[in-house]
N, C-alpha and C positions, 0 to 999 in steps of 0.2 A: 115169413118175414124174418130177418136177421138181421143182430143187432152188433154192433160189434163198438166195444169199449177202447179203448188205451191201454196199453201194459205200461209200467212205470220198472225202467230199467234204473240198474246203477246210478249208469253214464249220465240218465240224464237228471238224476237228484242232483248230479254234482254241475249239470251245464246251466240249467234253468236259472239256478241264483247268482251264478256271474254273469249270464247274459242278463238280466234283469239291473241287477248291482256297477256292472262298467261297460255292458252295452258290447263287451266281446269274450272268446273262450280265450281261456289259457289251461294247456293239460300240459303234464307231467310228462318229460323229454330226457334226453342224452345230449342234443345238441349234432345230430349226426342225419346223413343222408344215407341210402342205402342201396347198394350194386341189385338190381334187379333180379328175384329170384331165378329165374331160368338160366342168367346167364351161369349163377353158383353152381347151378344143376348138371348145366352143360361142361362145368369143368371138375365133376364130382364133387363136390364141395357142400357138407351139410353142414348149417348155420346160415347167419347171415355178414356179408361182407359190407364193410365200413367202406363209402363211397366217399365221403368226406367228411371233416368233422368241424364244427365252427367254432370259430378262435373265442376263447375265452369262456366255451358252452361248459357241463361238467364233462364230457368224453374229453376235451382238450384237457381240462385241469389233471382229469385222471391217467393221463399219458397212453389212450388211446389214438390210433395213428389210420390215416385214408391210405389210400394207394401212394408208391413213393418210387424214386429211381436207386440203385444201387450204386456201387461205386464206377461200374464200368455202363451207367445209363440207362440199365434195363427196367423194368415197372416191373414193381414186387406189388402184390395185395395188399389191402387194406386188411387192418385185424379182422377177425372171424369171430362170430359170434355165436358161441356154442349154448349161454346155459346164464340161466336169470336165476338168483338164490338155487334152489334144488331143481330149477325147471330145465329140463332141456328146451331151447330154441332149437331149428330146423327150417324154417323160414322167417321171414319178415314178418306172417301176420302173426306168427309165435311169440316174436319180439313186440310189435305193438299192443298184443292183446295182453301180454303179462303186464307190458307196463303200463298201459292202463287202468291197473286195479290197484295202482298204488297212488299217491297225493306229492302232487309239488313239497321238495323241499323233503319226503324219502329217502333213505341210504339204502343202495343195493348191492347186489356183489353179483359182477360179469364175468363168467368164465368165457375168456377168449384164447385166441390159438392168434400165435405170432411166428412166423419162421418155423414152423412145425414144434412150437412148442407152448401147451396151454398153461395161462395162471388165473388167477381170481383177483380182477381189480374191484375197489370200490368205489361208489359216483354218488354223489346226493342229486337226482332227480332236482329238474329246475324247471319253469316253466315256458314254452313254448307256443307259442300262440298261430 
């Protein structure tokens, strides 16, 4: 016969008592949607692409930008998302896994690539629900 217990994860120290306390989760976000990793894959592209970013989220404050048209019409990428504090991202569950270990209301630093050229913004983590 086998018995098998519960493991008690991070994740859920931190969901149990807001779901208890206001009856929904709220975790720790950017404010952003994300271009499906395969398609990054398919156009060599490591990181993850900014598919949109919601008005007034921290990606907006922090001048993070989705896919956009140039001067003459054409659709340019969304920023790229290369690198969480010293982590490399490389996909999307890179991206949600790091920032899940951090708390609403966190200041991070994202290395993105913009035009072929990367820099380090910073965003304080807000909550998303």
């Amino acid at each position: 016969r086998r018995h098998s217990f519960p493991t008690r994860r991070s994740s859920d120290l931190k969901i149990v008592p807001q779901l208890i306390s206001k009856g929904k989760i709220a975790r720790p976000g950017l404010g952003i949607s994300v271009v499906e990793d395969y398609l990054a894959k398919r156009m060599g592209i490591e990181g993850v692409i900014i598919g949109s970013v919601s008005l007034k989220g921290p990606a907006d404050k922090a001048g993070l930008l989705g896919p956009r048209r140039d001067a003459l019409g054409r659709l340019k990428l969304g920023d790229i998302i290369v690198g969480l504090n010293d982590e490399p991202i490389k996909n999307s569950e890179d991206l949600f896994s790091a920032i899940d270990r951090f708390n609403i209301g966190d200041t991070i630093r994202l290395k993105v690539e913009r035009d072929d050229r990367k820099r380090t913004i910073s965003l304080t983590l807000a909550a998303i629900e």
